[in-house]
C-alpha positions as CSV (number, residue, x, y, z in Angstrom):
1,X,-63.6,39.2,-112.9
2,X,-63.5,38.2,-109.3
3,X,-65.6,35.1,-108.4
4,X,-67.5,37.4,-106.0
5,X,-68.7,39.7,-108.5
6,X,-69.5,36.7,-110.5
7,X,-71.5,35.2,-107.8
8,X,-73.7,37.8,-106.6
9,X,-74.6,38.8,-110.1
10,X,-78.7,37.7,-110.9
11,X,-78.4,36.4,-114.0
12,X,-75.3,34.8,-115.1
13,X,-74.1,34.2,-118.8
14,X,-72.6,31.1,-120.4
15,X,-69.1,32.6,-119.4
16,X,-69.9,33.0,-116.1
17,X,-70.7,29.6,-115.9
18,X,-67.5,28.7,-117.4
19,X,-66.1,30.7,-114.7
20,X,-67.8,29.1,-111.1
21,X,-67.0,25.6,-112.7
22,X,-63.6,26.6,-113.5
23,X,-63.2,27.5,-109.7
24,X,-60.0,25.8,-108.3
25,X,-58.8,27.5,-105.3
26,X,-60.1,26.2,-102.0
27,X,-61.5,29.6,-100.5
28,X,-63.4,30.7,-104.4
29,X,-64.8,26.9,-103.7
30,X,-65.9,27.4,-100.1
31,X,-67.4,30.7,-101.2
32,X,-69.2,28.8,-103.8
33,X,-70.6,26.4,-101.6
34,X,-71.7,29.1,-98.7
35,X,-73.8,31.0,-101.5
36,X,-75.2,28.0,-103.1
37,X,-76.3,27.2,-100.0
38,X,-77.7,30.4,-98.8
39,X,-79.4,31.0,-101.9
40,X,-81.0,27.0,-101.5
41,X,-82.8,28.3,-98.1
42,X,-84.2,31.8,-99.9
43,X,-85.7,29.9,-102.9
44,X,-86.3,26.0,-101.4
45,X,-85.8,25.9,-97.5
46,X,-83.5,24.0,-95.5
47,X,-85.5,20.8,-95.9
48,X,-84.3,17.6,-97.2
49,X,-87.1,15.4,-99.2
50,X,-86.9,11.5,-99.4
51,X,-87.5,9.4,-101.6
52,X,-87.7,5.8,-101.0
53,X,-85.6,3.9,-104.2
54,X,-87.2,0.8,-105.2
55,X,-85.1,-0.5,-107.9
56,X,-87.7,-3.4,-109.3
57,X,-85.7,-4.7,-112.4
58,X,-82.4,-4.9,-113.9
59,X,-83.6,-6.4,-117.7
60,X,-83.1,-3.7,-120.1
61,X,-83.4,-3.3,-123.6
62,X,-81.0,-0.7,-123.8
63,X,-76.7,-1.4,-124.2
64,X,-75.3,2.2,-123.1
65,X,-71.5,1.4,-123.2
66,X,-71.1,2.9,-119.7
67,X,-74.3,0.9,-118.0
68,X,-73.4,-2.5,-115.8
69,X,-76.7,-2.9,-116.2
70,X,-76.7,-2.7,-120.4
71,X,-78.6,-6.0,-122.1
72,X,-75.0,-7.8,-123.1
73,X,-73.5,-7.8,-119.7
74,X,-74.5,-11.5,-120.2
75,X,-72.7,-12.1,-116.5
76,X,-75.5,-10.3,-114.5
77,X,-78.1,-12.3,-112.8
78,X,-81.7,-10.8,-113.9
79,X,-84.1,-10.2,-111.5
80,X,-87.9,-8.3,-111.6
81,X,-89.5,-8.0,-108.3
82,X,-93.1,-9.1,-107.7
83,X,-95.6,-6.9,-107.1
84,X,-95.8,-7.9,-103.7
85,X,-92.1,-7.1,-103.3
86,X,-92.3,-3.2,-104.4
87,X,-95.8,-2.7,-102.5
88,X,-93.9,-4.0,-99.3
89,X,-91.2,-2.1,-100.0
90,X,-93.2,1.4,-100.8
91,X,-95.2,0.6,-97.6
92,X,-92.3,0.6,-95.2
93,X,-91.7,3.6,-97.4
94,X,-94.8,5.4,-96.3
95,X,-94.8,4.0,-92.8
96,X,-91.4,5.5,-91.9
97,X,-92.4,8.6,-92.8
98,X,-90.5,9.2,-96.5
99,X,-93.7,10.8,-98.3
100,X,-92.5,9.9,-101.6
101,X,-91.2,6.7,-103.5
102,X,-89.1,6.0,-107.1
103,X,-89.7,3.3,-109.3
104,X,-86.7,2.5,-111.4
105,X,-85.9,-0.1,-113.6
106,X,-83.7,-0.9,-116.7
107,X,-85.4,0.6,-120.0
108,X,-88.6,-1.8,-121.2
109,X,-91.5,-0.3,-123.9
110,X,-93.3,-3.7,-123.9
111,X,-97.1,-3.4,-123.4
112,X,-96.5,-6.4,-120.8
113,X,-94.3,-4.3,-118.7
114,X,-96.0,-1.3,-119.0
115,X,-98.7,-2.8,-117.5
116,X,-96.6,-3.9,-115.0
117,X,-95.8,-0.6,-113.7
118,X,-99.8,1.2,-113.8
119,X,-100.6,-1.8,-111.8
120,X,-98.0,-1.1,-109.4
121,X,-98.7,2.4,-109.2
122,X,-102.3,2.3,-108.8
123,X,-102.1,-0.2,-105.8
124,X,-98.9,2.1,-104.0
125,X,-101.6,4.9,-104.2
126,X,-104.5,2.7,-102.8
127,X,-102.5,1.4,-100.0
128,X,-99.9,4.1,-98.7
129,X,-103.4,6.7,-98.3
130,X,-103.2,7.8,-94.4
131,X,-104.0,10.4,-92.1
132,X,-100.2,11.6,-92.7
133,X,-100.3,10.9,-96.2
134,X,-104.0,11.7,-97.2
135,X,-103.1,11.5,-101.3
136,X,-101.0,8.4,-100.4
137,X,-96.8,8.5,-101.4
138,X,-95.8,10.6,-104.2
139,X,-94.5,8.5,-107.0
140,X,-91.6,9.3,-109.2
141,X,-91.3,6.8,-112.3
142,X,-87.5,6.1,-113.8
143,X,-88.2,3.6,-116.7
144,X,-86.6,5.1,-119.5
145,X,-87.9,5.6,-122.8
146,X,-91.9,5.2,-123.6
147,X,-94.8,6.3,-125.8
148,X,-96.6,9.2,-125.4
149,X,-99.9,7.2,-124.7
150,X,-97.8,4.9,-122.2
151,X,-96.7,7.9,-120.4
152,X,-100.2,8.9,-120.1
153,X,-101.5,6.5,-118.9
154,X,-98.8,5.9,-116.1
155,X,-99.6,9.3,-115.3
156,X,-103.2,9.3,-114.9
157,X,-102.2,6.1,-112.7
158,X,-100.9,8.0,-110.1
159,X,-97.8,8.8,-110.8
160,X,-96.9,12.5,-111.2
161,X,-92.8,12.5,-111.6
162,X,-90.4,11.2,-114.0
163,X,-86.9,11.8,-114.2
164,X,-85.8,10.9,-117.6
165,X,-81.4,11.9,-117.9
166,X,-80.3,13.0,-121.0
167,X,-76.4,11.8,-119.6
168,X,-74.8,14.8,-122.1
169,X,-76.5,17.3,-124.3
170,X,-73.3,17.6,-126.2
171,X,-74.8,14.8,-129.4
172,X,-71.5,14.1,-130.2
173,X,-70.4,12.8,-126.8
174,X,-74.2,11.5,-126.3
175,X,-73.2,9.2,-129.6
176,X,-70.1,8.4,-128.3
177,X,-71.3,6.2,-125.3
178,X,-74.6,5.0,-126.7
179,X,-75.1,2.5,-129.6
180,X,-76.2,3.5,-133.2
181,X,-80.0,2.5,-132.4
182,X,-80.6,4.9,-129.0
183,X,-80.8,8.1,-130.1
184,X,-80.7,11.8,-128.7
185,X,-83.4,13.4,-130.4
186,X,-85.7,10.3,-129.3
187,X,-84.4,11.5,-125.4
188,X,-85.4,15.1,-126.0
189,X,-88.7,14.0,-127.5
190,X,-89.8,12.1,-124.5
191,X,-88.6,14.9,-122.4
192,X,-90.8,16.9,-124.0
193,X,-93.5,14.3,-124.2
194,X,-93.7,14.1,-120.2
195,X,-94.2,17.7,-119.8
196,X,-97.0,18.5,-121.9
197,X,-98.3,15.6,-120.2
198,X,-98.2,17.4,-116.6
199,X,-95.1,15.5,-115.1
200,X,-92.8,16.9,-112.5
201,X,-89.5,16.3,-115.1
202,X,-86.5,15.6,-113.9
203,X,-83.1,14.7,-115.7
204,X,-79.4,15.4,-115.5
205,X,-76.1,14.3,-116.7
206,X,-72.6,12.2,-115.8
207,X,-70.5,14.6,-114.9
208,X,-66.5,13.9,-115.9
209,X,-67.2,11.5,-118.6
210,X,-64.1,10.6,-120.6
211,X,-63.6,13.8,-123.5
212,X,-66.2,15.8,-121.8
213,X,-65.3,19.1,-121.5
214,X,-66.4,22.6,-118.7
215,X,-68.0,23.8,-121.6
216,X,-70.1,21.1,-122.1
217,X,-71.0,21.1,-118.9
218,X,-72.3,24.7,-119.0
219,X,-74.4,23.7,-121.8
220,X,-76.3,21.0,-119.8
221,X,-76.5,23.9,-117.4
222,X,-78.5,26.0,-119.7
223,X,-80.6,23.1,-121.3
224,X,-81.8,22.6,-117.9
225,X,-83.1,26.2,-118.0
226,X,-84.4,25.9,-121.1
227,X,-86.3,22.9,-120.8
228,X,-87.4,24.2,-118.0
229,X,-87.1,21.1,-115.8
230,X,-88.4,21.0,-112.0
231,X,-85.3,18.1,-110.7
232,X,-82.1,17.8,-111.7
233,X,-80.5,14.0,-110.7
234,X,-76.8,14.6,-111.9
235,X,-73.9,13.1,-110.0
236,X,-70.4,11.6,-111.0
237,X,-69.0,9.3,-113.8
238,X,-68.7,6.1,-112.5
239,X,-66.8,3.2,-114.3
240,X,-68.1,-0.3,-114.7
241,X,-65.2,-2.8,-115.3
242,X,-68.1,-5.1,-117.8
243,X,-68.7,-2.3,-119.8
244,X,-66.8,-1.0,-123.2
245,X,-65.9,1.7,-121.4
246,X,-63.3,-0.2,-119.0
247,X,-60.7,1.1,-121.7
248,X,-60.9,4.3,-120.2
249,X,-60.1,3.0,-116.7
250,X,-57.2,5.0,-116.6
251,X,-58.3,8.2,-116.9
252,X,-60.9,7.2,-114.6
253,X,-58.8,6.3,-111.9
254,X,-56.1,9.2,-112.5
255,X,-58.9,11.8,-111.9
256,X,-61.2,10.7,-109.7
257,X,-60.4,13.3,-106.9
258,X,-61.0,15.9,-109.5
259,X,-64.8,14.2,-111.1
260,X,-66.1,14.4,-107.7
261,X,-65.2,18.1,-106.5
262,X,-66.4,18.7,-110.3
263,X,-69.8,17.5,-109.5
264,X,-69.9,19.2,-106.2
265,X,-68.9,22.5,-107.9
266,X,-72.0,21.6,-110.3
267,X,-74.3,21.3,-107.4
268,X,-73.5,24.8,-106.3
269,X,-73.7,26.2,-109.9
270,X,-77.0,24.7,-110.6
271,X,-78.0,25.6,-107.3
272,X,-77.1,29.9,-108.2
273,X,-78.6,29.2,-111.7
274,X,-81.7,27.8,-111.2
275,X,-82.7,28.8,-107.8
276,X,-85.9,27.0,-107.0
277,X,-85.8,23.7,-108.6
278,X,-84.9,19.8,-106.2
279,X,-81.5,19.2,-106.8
280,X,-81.0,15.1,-105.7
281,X,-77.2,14.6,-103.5
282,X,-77.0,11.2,-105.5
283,X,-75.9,7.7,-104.5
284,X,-73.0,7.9,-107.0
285,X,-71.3,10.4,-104.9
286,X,-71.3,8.5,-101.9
287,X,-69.9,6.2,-103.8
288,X,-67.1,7.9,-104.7
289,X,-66.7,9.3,-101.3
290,X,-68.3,7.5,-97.5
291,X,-69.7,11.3,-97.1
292,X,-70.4,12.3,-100.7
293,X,-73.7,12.8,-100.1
294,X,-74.0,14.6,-97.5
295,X,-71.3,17.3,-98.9
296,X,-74.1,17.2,-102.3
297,X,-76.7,18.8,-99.3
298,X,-73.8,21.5,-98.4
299,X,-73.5,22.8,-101.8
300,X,-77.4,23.4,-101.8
301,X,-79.0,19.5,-102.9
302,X,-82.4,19.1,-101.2
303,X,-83.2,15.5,-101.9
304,X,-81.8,12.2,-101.1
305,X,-82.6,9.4,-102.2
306,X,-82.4,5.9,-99.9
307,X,-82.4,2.7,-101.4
308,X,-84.8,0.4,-100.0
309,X,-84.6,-2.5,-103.2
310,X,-84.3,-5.9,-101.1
311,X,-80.8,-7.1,-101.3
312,X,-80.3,-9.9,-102.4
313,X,-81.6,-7.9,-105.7
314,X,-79.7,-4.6,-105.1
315,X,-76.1,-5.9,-105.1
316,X,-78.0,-6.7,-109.0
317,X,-78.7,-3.6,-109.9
318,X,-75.2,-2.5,-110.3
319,X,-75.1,0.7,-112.7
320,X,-71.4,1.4,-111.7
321,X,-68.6,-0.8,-109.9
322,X,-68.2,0.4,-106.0
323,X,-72.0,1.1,-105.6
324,X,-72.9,1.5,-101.7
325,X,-75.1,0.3,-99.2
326,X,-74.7,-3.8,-99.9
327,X,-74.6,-4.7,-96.4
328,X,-77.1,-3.2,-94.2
329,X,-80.5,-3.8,-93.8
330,X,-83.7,-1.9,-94.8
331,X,-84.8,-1.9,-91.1
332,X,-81.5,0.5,-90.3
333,X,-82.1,2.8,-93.2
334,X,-84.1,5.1,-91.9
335,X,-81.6,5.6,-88.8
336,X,-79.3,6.0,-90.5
337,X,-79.8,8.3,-93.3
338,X,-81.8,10.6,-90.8
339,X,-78.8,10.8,-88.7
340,X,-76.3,11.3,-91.6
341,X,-79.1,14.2,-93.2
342,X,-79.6,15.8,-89.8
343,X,-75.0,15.7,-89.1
344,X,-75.1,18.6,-92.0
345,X,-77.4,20.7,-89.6
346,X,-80.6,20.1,-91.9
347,X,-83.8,18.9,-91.2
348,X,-85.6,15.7,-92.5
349,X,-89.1,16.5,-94.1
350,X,-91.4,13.4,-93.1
351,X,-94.7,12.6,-94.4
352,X,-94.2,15.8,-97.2
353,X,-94.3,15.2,-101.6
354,X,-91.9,17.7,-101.7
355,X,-92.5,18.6,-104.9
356,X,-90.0,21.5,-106.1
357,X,-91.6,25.2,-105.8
358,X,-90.2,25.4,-109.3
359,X,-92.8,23.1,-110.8
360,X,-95.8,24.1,-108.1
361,X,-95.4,28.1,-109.9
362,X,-95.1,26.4,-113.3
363,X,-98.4,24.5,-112.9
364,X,-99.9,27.7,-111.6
365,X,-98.8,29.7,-114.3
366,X,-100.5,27.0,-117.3
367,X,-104.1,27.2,-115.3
């Protein structure tokens, strides 16, 4: 079938998916993009949210094989930033305009931590509430793995997001680049756990890891859907020479052109699939590419996310190799990510939650 007939169909089927991800030729992939983004403005506007990155600590319990971040890289220098650091930090946030903040850290479930974090939250609330931001920043939380009564109480803290990836939804693959002792139904559960809670919940996958296939990719497609999720935060496969995964370094390198048009094509897809929800134009693809993320907001991505972690701590919090923005300062951000945003023709939302229509008519729907 012709990708246009695909395309303007209003439901598509798992083979369809197969189909717009399989795209190769360069006009099938321009069409791809132009619908994405035409069907972005009918369902989400041409906006793009922000959301100021604070990442606070690089301790983690966790040793995902892919992670630079992972607890036996014993080369890393650890860092937590004080809680004077982040409220600075979520200030400027609110100041320039951003609307929302993300806290995100390595993966800790200690009591001491967790505390950590609701005390941080409670006090972003208290001191970002102005006349432009009447309910204070919007708060998305990215700590990983926690109890349901830890959850809840982060939540009733202030904080209303969480985006939580499940990295692949194919279990074999999942076990493949995670230790014995992290386990895939214990990610599903927490997903699961934040939204009978009343979280905004976000999540996504790598996208070209090493034996993954188009088909698994169609299936994190459709988990999305089922879940039912209200963000998806999905970008490239990024190597990290201090991982386990270095052995693939070949393959990485060999097909790099060909992970990052595969994660633009899954931008678009996810855009045609499931209409309404914030799709983020991740740091990772920028990474990959000086305009990465600005070609994620062409394919239909409404959010960007600017990293405002001090850095002398950022150039820490090194998830993969070739990670950008090491040498400017936070006072330039703001420049210059409005000016790279508003070079795609789109407009900057200042001083707005932006929370996704998706999960505004799901919360209506549960009253």
């Amino acid at each position: 079938m012709p990708i246009l007939d695909i395309i303007n169909k209003i439901e598509y089927s798992k083979e369809d998916l197969l189909e717009l991800l399989s795209i190769s030729s360069k006009d099938d992939l321009e069409l791809l993009k132009k619908t994405a983004y035409e069907i972005m403005k009918q369902y989400v506007g041409e906006k793009v949210y922000l959301r100021g990155l604070i990442e606070f600590s690089n301790y983690c319990v966790n040793d995902c094989f892919y992670c630079g971040i992972r607890k036996s890289n014993r080369d890393l220098p650890r860092f937590i930033l004080s809680k004077n650091e982040i409220l600075d930090s979520a200030l400027w946030c609110a100041q320039k305009g951003y609307g929302s903040v993300v806290l995100q850290s390595g993966e800790r479930n200690d009591e001491a931590f967790v505390d950590f974090v609701e005390e941080c939250v409670r006090d972003i609330k208290k001191i970002t509430i102005s006349d432009s931001l009447p309910n204070g920043l919007g708060i998305t939380l990215c700590v990983g793995e926690l109890s349901y009564a830890q959850y809840k109480r982060l939540y009733d803290a202030g904080a209303h997001r969480y985006l939580l990836r499940i990295e692949t939804t194919n279990r074999k693959l999942f076990e493949q680049i995670h230790p014995n002792n992290q386990s895939y139904d214990k990610r599903i559960e927490c997903l699961h756990m934040l939204k009978e809670i009343g979280y905004y919940v976000g999540t996504g996958v790598m996208i070209g890891l090493p034996k993954q296939t188009i088909e698994d990719l169609v299936n994190d497609l459709v988990f999305f859907k089922e879940l039912d999720v209200d963000m998806i935060g999905m970008g490239p496969y990024l190597m990290h020479l201090s991982t386990p995964m270095k052995e693939h370094k070949d393959y990485f390198f060999d097909n790099q052109k060909e992970i990052y048009k595969l994660s633009l094509k899954m931008i678009g897809v996810a855009r045609l699939y499931l209409k309404d929800v914030n799709i983020a134009a991740t740091t990772a693809l920028q990474a990959m590419y000086p305009w990465g993320r600005e070609e994620g907001l062409l394919f239909g991505a409404n959010i960007i996310m600017p990293n405002l972690t001090p850095m002398d701590a950022r150039k820490n919090y090194e998830l993969y190799n070739g990670k950008p923005c090491l040498d400017e300062f936070q006072g330039d951000c703001f420049k210059c990510i409005t000016t790279r945003i508003e070079s795609t023709g789109r407009q900057v939302a200042l001083n707005e939650w932006g929370d996704s229509l998706h999960y505004i008519s799901r919360k209506r729907q549960e009253l």
